[in-house]
C-alpha angles and dihedrals in degrees: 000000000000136000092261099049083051096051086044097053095043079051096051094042084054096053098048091043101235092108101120088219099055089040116128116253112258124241093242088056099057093045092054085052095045094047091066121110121241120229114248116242122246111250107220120183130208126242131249109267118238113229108267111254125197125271119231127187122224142182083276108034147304117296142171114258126214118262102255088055113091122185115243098182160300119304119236141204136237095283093040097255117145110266087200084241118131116232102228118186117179117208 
């Protein structure tokens, strides 16, 4: 058997509908697959917000401050240039 006289009998089975792969799905397929139970999802709730502070930058890094810290200012050089740090002063 070639290649050719394959591809023309798949083709032939298709047309006349008795390929098993083109077959309709029977009834009794469809109810077995509809019967399943589903798996309940899982809830998740989300958690109360803290209140949003302010971020500071320091010599090591940007943090959040606490919230009776307030920033004054940015910290210069010699020459009065910014430094890029955060002045932070806490009551």
């Amino acid at each position: 058997m070639t290649i050719r006289s394959t591809i023309a009998l798949a083709a032939a089975l298709a047309i006349f509908g008795t390929a098993p792969a083109l077959a309709a799905p029977k009834p009794s397929d469809t109810v077995a697959l509809s019967a399943a139970k589903k798996k309940k999802g899982v809830v998740r709730y989300r958690r109360a917000q803290e209140p949003q502070g302010q971020i500071a930058c320091g010599p090591w890094g940007c943090r959040r401050i606490p919230p009776n810290c307030r920033i004054q200012g940015t910290v210069l050089d010699w020459h009065g240039n910014p430094t890029g740090i955060d002045d932070v002063r806490c009551r």
